[in-house]
C-alpha positions as CSV (number, residue, x, y, z in Angstrom):
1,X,0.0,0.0,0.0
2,X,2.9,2.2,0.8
3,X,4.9,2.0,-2.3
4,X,1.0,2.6,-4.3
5,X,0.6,5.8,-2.4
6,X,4.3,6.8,-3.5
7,X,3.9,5.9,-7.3
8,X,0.9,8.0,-7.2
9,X,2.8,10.7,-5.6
10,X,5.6,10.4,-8.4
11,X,2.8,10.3,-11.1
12,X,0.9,13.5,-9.8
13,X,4.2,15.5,-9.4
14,X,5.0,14.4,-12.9
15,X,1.8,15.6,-13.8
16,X,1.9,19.0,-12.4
17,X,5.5,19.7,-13.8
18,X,4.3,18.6,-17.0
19,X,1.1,20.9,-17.3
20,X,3.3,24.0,-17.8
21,X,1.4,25.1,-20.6
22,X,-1.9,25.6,-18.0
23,X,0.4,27.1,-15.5
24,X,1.1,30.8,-16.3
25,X,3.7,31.2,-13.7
26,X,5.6,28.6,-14.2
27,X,5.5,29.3,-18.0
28,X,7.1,32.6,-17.4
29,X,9.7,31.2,-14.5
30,X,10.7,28.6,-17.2
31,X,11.3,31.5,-20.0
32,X,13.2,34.3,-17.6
33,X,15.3,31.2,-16.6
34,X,16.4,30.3,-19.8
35,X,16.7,33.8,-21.3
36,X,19.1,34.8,-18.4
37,X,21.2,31.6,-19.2
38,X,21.2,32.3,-23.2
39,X,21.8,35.8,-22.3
40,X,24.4,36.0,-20.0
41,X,26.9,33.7,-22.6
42,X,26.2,36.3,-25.2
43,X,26.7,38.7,-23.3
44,X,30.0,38.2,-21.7
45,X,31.5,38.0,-25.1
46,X,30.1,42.1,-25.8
47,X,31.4,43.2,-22.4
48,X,34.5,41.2,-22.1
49,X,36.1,43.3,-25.5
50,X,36.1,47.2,-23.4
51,X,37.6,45.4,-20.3
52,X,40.4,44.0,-21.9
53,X,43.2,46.4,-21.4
54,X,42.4,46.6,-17.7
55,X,41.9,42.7,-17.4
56,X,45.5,41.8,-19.1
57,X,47.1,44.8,-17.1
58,X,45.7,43.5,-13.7
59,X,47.1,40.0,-15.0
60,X,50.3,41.2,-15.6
61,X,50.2,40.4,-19.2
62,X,51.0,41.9,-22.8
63,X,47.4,43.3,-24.4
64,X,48.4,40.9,-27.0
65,X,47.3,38.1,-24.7
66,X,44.6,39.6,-23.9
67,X,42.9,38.8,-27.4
68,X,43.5,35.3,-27.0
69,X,41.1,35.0,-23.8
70,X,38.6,36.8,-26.4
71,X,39.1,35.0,-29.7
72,X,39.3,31.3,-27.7
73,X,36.2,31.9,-25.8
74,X,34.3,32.7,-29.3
75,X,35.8,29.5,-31.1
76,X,35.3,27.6,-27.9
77,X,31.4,28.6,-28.5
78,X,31.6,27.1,-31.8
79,X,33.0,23.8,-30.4
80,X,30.3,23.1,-28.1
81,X,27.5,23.5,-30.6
82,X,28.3,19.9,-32.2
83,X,28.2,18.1,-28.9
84,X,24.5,19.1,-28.4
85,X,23.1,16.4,-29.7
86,X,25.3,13.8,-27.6
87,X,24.4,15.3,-24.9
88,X,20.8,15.9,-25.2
89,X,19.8,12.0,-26.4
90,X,22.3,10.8,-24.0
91,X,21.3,13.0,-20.7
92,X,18.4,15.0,-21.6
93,X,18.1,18.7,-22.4
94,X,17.1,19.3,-18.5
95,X,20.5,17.7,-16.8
96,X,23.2,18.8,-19.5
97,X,21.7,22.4,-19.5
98,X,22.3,22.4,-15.8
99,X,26.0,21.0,-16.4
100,X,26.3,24.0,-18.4
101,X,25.1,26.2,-15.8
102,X,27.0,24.6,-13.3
103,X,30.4,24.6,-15.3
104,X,29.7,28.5,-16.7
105,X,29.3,29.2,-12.7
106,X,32.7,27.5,-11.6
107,X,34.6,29.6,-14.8
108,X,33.3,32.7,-13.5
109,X,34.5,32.4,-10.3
110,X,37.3,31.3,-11.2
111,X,37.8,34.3,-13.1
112,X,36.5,36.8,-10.6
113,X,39.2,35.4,-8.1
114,X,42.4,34.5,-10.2
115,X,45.0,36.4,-10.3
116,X,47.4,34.3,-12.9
117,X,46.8,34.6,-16.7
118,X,46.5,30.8,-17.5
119,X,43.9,30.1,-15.0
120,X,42.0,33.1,-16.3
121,X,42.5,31.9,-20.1
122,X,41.4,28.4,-18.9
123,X,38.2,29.3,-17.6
124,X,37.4,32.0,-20.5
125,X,37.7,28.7,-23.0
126,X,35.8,26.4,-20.5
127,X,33.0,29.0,-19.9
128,X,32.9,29.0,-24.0
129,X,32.2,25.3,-24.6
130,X,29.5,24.8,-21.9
131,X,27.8,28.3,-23.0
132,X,28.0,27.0,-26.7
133,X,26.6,23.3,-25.4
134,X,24.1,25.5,-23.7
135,X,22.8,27.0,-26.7
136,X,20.2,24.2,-28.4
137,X,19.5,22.5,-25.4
138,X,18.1,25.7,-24.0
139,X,16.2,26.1,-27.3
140,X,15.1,22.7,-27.6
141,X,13.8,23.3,-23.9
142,X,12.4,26.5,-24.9
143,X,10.7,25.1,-28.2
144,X,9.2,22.3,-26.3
145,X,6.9,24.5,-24.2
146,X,5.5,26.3,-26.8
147,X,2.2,25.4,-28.7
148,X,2.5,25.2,-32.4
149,X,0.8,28.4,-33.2
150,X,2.8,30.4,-30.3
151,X,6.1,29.3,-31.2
152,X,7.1,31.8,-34.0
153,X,6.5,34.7,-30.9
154,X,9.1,32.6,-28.4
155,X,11.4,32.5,-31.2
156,X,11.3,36.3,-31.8
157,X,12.1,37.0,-28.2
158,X,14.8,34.2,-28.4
159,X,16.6,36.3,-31.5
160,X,16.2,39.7,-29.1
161,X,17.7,37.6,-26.4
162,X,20.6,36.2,-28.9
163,X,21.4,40.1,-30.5
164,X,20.8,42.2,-27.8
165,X,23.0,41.1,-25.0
166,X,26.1,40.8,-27.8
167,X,25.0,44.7,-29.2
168,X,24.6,45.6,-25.5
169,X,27.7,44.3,-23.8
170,X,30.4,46.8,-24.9
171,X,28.0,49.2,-23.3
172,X,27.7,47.8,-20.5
173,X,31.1,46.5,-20.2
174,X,32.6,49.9,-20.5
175,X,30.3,51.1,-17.7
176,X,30.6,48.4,-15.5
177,X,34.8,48.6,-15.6
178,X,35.4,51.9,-15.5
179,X,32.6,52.1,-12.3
180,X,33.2,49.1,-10.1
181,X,36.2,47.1,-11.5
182,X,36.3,44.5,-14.6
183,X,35.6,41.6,-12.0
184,X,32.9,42.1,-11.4
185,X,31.6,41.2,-14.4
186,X,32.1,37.8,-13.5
187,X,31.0,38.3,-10.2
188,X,27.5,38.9,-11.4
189,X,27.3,36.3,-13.2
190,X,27.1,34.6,-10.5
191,X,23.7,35.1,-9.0
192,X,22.5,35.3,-12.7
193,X,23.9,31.9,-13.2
194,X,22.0,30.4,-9.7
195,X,18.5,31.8,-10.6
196,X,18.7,30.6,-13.7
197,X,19.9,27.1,-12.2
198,X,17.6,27.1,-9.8
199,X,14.3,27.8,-12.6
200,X,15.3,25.4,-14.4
201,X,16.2,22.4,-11.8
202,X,13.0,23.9,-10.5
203,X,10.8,23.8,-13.1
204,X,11.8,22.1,-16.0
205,X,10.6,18.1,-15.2
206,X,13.3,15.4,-15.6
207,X,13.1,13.8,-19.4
208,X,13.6,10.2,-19.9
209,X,16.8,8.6,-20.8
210,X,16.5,7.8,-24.4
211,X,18.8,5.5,-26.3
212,X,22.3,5.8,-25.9
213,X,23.4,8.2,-28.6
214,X,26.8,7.8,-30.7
215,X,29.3,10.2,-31.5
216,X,32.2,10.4,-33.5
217,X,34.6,11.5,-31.2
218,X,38.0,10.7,-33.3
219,X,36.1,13.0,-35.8
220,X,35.7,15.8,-32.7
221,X,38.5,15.4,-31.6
222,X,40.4,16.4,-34.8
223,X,38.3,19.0,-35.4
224,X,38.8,20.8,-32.1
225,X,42.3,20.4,-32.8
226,X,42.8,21.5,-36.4
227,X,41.1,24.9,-35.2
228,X,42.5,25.5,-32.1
229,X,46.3,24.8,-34.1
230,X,44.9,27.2,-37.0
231,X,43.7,29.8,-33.8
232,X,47.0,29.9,-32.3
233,X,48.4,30.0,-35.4
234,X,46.9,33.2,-36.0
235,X,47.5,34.5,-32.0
236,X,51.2,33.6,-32.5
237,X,51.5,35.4,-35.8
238,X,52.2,38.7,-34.8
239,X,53.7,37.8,-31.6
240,X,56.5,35.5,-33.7
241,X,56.8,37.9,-36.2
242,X,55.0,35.0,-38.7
243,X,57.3,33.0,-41.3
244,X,60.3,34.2,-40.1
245,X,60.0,32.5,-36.6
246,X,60.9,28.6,-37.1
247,X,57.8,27.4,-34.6
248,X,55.3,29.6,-36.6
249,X,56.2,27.2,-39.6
250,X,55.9,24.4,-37.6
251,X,52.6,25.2,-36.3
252,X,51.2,26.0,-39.8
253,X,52.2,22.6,-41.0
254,X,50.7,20.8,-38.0
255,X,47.4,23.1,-38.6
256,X,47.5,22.1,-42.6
257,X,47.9,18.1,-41.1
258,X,45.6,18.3,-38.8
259,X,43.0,19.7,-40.9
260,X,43.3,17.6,-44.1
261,X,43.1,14.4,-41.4
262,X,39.6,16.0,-40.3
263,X,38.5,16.7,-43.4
264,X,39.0,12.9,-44.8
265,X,37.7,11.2,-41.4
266,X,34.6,13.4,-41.6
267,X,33.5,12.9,-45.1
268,X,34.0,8.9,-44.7
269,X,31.2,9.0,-41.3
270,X,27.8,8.6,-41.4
271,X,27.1,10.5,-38.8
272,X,30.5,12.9,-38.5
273,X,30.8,15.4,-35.5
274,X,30.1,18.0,-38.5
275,X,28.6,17.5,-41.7
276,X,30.4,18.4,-44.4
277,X,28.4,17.5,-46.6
278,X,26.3,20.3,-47.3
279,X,28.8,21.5,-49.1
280,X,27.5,20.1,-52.1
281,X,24.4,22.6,-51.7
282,X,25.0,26.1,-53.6
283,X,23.2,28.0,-51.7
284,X,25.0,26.8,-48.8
285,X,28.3,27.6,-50.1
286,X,27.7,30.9,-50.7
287,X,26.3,31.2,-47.2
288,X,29.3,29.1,-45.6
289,X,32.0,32.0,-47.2
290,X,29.8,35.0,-46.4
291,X,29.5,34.1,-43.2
292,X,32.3,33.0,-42.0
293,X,33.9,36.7,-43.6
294,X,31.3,39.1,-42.2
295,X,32.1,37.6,-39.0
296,X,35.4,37.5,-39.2
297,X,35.5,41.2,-40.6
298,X,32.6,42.9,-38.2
299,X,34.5,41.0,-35.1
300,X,37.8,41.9,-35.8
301,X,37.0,45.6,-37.1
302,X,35.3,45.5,-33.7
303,X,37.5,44.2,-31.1
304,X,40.2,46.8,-32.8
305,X,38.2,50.0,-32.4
306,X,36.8,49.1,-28.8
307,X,40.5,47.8,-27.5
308,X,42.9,50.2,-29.1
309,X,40.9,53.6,-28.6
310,X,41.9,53.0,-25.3
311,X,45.2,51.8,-26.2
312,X,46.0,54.3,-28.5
313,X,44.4,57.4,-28.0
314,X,43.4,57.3,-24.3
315,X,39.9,56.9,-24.7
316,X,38.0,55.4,-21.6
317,X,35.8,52.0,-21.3
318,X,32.8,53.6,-20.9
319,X,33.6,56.7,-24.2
320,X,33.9,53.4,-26.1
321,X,30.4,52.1,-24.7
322,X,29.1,55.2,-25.4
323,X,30.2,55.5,-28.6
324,X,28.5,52.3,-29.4
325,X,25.4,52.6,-27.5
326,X,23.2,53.5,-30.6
327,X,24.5,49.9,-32.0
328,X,23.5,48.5,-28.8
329,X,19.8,50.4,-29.4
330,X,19.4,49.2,-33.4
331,X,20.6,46.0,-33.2
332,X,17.4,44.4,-32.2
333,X,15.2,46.5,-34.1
334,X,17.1,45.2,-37.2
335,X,16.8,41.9,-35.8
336,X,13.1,42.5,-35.1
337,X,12.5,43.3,-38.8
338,X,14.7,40.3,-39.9
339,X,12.5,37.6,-37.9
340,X,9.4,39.2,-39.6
341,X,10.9,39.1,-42.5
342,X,12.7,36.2,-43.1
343,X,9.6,34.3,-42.3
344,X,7.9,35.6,-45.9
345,X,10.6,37.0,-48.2
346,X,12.9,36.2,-50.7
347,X,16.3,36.6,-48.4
348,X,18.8,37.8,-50.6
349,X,17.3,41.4,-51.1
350,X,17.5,41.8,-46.9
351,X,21.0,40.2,-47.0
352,X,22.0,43.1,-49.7
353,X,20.2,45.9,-47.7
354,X,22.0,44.5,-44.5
355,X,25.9,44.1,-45.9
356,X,25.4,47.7,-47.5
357,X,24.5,49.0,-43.9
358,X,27.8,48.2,-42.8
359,X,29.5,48.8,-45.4
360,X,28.5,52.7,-45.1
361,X,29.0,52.5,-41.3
362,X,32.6,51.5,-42.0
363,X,32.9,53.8,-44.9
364,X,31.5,56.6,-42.3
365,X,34.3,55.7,-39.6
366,X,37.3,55.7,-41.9
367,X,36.8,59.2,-42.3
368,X,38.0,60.4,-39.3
369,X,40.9,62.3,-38.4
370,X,42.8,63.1,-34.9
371,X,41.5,64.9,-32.7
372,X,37.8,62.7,-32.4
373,X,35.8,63.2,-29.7
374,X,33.5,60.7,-28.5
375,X,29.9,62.0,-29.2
376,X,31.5,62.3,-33.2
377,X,31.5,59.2,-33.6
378,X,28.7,58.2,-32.2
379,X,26.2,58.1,-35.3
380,X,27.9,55.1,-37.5
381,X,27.4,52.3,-35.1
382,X,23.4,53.0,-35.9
383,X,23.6,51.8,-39.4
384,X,26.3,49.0,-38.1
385,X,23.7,47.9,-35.7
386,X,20.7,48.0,-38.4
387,X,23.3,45.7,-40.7
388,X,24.4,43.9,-37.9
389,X,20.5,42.8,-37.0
390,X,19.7,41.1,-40.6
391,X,23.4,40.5,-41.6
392,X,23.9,37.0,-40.1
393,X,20.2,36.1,-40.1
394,X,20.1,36.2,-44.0
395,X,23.0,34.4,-44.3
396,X,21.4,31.5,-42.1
397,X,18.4,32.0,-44.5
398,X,20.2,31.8,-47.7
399,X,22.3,28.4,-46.4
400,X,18.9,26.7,-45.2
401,X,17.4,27.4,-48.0
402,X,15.2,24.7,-49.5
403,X,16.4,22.3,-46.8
404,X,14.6,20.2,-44.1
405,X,14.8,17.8,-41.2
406,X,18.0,16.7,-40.4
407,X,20.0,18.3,-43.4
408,X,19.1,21.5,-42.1
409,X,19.9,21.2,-38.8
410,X,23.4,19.6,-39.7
411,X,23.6,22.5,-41.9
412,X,22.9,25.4,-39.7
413,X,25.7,22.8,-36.6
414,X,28.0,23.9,-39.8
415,X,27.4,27.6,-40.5
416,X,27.4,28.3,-36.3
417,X,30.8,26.8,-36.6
418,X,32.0,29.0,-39.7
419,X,30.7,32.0,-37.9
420,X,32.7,31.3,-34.2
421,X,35.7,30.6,-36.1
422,X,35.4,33.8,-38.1
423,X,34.8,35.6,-35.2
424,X,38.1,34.1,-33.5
425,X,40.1,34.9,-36.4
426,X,38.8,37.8,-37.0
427,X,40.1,39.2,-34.0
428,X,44.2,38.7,-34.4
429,X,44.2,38.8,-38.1
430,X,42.9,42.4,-38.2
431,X,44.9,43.5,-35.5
432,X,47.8,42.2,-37.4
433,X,46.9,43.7,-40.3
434,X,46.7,47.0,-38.2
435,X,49.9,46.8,-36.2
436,X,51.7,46.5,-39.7
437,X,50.3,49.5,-41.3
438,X,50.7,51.7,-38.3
439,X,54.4,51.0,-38.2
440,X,54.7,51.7,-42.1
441,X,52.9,54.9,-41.4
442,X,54.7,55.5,-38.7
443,X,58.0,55.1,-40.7
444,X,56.6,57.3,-43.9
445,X,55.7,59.8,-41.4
446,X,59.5,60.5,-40.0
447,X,61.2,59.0,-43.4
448,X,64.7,61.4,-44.1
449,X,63.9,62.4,-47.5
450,X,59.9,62.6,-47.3
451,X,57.9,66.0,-47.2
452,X,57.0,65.4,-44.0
453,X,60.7,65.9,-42.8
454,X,61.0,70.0,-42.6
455,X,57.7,69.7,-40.3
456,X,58.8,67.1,-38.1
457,X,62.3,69.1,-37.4
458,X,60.5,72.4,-36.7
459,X,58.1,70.2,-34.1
460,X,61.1,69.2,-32.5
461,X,62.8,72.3,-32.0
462,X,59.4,73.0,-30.3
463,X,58.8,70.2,-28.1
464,X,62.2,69.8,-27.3
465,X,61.3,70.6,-23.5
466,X,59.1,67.6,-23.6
467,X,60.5,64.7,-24.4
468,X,58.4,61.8,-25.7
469,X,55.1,64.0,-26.7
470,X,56.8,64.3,-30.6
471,X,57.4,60.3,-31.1
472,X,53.5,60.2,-29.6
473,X,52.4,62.5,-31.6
474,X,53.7,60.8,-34.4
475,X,52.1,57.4,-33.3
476,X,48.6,58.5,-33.1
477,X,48.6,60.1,-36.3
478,X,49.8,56.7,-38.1
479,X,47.6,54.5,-35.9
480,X,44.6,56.7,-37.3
481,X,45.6,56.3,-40.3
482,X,46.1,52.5,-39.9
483,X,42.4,52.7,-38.5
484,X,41.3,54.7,-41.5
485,X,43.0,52.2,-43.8
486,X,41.4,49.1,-41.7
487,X,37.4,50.4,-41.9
488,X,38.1,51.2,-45.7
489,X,39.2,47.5,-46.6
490,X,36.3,46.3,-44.5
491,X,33.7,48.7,-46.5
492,X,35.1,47.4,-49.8
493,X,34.7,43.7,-48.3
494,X,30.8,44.1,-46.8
495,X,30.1,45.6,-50.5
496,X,31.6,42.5,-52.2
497,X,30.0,40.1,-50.0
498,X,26.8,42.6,-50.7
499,X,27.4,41.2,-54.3
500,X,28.1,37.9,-53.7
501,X,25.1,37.0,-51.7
502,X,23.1,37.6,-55.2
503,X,24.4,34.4,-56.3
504,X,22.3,32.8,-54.4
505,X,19.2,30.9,-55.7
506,X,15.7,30.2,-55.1
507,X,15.4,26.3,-54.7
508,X,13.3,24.0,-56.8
509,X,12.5,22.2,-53.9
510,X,10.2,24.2,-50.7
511,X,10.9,23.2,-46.9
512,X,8.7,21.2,-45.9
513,X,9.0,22.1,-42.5
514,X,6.6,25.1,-41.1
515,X,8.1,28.6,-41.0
516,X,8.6,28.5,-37.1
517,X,10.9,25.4,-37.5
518,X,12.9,27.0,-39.9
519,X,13.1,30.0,-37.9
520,X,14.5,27.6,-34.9
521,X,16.8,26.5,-37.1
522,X,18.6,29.5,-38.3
523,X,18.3,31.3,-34.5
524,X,21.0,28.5,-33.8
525,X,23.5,30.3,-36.6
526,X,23.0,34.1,-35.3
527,X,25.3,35.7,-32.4
């Protein structure tokens, strides 16, 4: 009689948890819990890139280093995305989320407390992987309280929660340093991280263990290390001086190794820790390349302006926050407009209208000269943040088009990845690109027989009681000129890839999946 009374106590708590859908506040604790979680990992990516100098200063450490905690993180968020799937048929969505959680809460501490660069690094690149693991089980949690017709409207506010916190966090980030200390970014994380535990543990009922679910882990475990060898590749670069440095050659023909192994063991799998497959698509390729370039170009165009306008011309955290606020304010209404229209439309003409946005935003920025205050520059980050709200969501659209059910969601595993690598790369390969032209500028500049040479000695003769204020002088003017020179390549790229996305076309065959599935789909590609 006992053990009856406590199946039927089992069977009604069951119950209850699983009539969410009649239960409005349970419904609502279930959503706030899960859009904290998703927007807290976008979110210290955005407000990481302002506290950089102060973080890698506190640590004792080069700024250069200080871009690798950045660029790892984002390529560690790329890496957890394929192990969703693992994960969720072998534990559930419910108890790998809350690993997640769990894991995301030990990293922050650990970097709220450290004082050691490695540790810190560490638990920038483990935060990374659980908050990119985090990502579709969250969704597929999300998605599964939903009716049918209501699901396109928690899909919308799952895009706001994806763009926002990403626009928002330089904002915030620059605030939050320059006002209480760059730790404590991580220290509010965690409370975030325990409510959002604690809703979830709450109410979220326990799944049942499906069937154990395979993985190709040889095929993983290349892949993680083809791209971490081709990151550090790119980190080490500048550092090593590239080609000339005897490990840097070592290191690219390790990364060339290592990725032609991953490339053959993935295309011999049926069921490879990334599909490469849909390569054979058009439409996909076309996505795959533009992608993987806007992100690597907007992130690294990015991370340069927000870390060396302090570096280089003394600007604070929070001047750079507010100089981006108005991308932080028009980021989600582009992505507002996007989700509506995506849903109907043709993608390509938004994809166009979105890449041209940011082209004239860069084009607007490379026009500045020394001395720039901060409300100058504040306008161009509005059309940035219109482009940036339909750039990545069209390019989602155009490499799911006319694909379904499981090709489309190995498709959109692929183009998340393309777009976290970018992003990673993006970051030391334009900074490269920018350290080199400000120290040819800053040679032209002070050259013997150049025009500028009768300037520079009368400049001399007048700051000769001040020593060092020339040769500074002299090194802001070439790195705005590098910075010109940077935006300007990156207009001319966002126009081209503007171009390129017309080559895209409509295919024979229709989805046959409903417009909110394809929606939840693509959300899984965007920042």
């Amino acid at each position: 009689m006992f053990f009856s009374r406590r199946q039927n106590v089992r069977f009604l708590y069951r119950r209850r948890l699983a009539g969410i859908h009649s239960a409005p506040d349970r419904f609502l604790a279930l959503n706030v819990a899960i859009g904290l979680e998703h927007f807290l990992v976008l979110f210290n990516g955005g407000a990481y890139l302002p506290m950089i100098p102060r973080i890698i200063g506190s640590l004792g450490r080069n700024p250069l280093y200080g871009d690798w905690s950045q660029d790892l993180y984002f390529l560690a968020l790329g890496l957890g995305l394929p192990l969703g799937r693992w994960v969720s048929q072998r534990h559930g969505d419910r108890n790998g989320l809350l690993f997640c959680l769990a894991t995301i809460f030990l990293a922050s501490f650990v970097s709220a407390t450290t004082r050691d660069y490695l540790p810190f690094l560490a638990a920038r690149i483990v935060a990374g992987l659980a908050g990119g693991l985090s990502i579709p089980l969250s969704l597929n949690i999300l998605l599964r309280h939903y009716h049918s017709d209501a699901r396109s409207f928690g899909l919308f506010l799952w895009g706001l929660a994806a763009i926002t916190p990403f626009a928002l966090g330089p904002f915030l980030g620059g605030w939050i340093v320059d006002s209480w200390g760059w730790r404590w970014l991580f220290t509010l994380n965690l409370p975030v991280l325990l409510l959002s535990f604690l809703g979830i543990w709450l109410w979220e009922p326990p799944a049942a263990k499906g069937e154990p679910a395979s993985m190709d882990w040889l095929g993983y475990a290349l892949l993680v290390a083809s791209l971490l060898s081709l990151e550090m590749l790119c980190n080490l670069g500048s550092k090593d001086d590239w080609w000339r440095a005897s490990e840097i050659r070592l290191l690219a023909a390790l990364t060339l190794v290592l990725g032609l192994t991953a490339i053959w063991w993935l295309r011999r799998q049926r069921l490879p820790a990334v599909d490469l497959g849909s390569f054979r698509y058009a439409n996909f390729r076309v996505a795959a390349i533009g992608i993987f370039v806007t992100a690597l170009v907007f992130q690294g165009t990015l991370a340069l302006l927000i870390v060396q306008y302090q570096l280089s011309f003394g600007y604070s955290a929070r001047a750079i926050g507010e100089i981006l606020l108005s991308l932080a304010i028009f980021a989600p209404v582009g992505a507002t407009f996007t989700h509506w229209y995506l849903g109907r439309f043709d993608p390509r003409p938004l994809a166009v209208a979105s890449l041209l946005l940011l082209a004239a935003g860069a084009f607007w920025l490379c026009s500045y000269d020394l001395p720039v205050s901060p409300s100058s520059i504040a306008e161009p980050p509005m059309l940035v943040g219109l482009g940036l709200g339909g750039a990545f969501g069209s390019w989602a659209r155009i490499g799911l088009w006319g694909l379904s059910g499981p090709a489309e969601q190995r498709a959109a595993l692929t183009l998340n990845l393309l777009r976290s690598t970018g992003q990673a790369m993006g970051i030391p390969l334009v900074a490269a690109l920018w350290e080199r032209r400000l120290d040819l500028h800053r040679h032209f500049l002070v050259e013997v027989r150049g025009s500028n040479l009768s300037f520079w000695n009368t400049a001399q003769r007048h700051f000769a009681h001040l020593p060092g204020i020339l040769a500074e002088s002299i090194r802001q003017h070439a790195a705005m000129l590098a910075f010109n020179e940077i935006f300007y390549l990156a207009a001319w790229i966002f126009l081209v890839l503007a171009l390129w996305s017309i080559l895209a076309r409509v295919p024979r065959e229709r989805s046959t999946e409903s417009v909110a599935e394809q929606t939840a789909i693509a959300e899984l590609v965007e920042p």
